[in-house]
N, C-alpha and C positions, 0 to 999 in steps of 0.2 A: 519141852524145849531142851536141844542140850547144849552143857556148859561150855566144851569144850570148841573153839574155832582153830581151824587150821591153821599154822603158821606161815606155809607155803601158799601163796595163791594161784591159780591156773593160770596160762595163757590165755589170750582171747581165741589160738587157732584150737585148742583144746575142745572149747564150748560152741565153735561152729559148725551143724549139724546140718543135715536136708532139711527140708519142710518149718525151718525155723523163718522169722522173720527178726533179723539187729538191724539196728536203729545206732548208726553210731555219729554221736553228738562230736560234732568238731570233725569236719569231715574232710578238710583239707588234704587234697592229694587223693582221696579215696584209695585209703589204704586197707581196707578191709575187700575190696570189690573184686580179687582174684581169688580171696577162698573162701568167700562165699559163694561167686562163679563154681568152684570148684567141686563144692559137696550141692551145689542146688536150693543155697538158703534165700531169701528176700533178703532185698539189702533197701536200706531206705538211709539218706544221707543226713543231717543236721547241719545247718551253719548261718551264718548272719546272710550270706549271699552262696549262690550255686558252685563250688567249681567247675574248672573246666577236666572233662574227658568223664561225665557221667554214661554209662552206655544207655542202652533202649529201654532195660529191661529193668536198671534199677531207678529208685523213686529220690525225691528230693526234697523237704520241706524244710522251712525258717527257721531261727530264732529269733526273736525280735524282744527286749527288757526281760531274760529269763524265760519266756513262753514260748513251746514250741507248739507248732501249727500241724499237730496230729491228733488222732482221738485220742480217749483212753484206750491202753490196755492194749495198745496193736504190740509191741515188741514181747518178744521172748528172751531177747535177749538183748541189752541195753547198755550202750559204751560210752564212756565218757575218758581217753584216753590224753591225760595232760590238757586240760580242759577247767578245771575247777579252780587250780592255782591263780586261774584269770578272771574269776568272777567276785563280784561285789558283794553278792549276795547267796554263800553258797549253801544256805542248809534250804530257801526256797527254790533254789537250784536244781540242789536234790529230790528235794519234792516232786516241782513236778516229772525229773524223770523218771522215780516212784510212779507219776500217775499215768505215766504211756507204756509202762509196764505191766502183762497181763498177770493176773495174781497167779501164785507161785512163779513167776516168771522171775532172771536175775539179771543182776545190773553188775558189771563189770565197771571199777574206776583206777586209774594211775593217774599220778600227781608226784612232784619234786618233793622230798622229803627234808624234814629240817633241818639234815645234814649237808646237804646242797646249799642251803645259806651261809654256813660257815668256811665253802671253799673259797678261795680267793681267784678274782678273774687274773684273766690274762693284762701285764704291765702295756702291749701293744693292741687298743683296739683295732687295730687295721687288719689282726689276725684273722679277725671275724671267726675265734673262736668260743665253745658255749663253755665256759667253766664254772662258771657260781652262778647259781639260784637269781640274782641279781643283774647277773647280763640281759637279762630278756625285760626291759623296761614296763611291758604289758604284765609281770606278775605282780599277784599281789600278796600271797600266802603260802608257804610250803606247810605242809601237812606229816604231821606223824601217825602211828598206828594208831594213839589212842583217839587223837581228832577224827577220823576216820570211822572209827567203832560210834562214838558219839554220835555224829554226823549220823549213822544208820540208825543207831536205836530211836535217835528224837524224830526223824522220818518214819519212821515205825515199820522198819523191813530188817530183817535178820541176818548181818554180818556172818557171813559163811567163813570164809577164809582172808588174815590178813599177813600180808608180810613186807619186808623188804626188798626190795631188788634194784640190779642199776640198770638203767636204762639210757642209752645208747654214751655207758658214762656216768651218766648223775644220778647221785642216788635218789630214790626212789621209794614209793609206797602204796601196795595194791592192793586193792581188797575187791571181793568178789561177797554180793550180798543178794539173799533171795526177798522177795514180797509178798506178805502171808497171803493164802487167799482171803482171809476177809483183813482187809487193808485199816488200820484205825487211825494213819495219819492225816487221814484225807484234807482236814481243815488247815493246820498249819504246822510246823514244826515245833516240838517240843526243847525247851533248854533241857540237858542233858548233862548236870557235874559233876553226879554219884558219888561226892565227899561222903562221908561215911560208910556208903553202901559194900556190903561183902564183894569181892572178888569173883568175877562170872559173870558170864552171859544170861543165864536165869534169874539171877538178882537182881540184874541191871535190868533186866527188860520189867520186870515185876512191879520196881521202883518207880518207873515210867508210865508203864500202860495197866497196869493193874497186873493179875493171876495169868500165867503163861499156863499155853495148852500141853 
């Protein structure tokens, strides 16, 4: 395994390929569904209800108390795009979108970072603008890189690339994480503190799951 993760993380249009099949979790507006049209990928939607303007050709399934209503292992490629800030429960979350991801298959997430909590909103709500972490009354956690790395090692999938970035404004935090092929999170998520533990990706996962390949 190696130590080193990127500090840059890809875009989502970077990692949409032909012949691939995303899965993108929180699907409102179906913002993925022109380029995936585009290169020829499967696109399959996520959300508590359908939106409107899905075409013929791409699919739709639920989510209902953190479960989604696919099999294992269909996606290749797995989105959860400002998504997780709003969940209750995010490391079973992540799980199971670990497990609708096919092994070595990767999951792409973005989420408000801890620096978006500390902006201050706007003095006129009438503005109806988004300025602090805190205007959106459905969040419940902004996330930093290290929350994020944790979040992956205790799922038992290997945090590829993480970083910062803003997004459309608010700062932000993205990380791009692959899923071994033989998966050992399958039962539940691990806590994940690494107080003492060396510095690394190898030590960290070692502390966790035992001998890294």
């Amino acid at each position: 395994m190696e130590n080193e993760i990127q500090k840059v993380a890809p875009s989502i249009s970077s990692l949409i390929h032909a012949a691939i099949t995303v899965v993108d979790c929180g699907c409102y507006g179906w913002r993925l569904l022109e380029q995936c049209q585009a290169v020829g990928a499967n696109l399959i939607g996520v959300d508590e209800s359908e939106p409107p303007g899905r075409p013929p050709w791409a699919s739709f399934a639920t989510i209902k108390n953190e479960k989604i209503s696919v099999p294992d292992g269909i996606g290749d490629l797995v989105v959860a795009s400002h998504v997780l800030e709003h969940i209750q429960s995010p490391a079973s979350f992540f799980l199971e979108l670990t497990r609708i991801t096919r092994p070595e298959g990767m999951i792409w997430v973005e989420s408000p970072s801890e620096l978006s909590a500390l902006k201050n909103g706007s003095d006129d709500p009438q503005d109806h603008s988004f300025e602090s972490f805190w205007d959106d009354p459905t969040h419940i956690r902004p996330w930093t890189p290290g929350a994020l790395y944790r979040l992956a090692i205790g799922c038992g999938v290997v945090p590829k690339a993480i970083g910062r970035v803003e997004s459309d404004g608010i700062p932000s935090v993205r990380m791009l994480a692959q899923k071994p092929k033989f998966w050992l999170g399958r039962d539940k998520p691990r806590y994940v503190g690494l107080r003492c533990v060396a510095p690394a990706l190898k030590s960290a996962w070692e502390h966790v799951w035992g001998e890294s390949d």
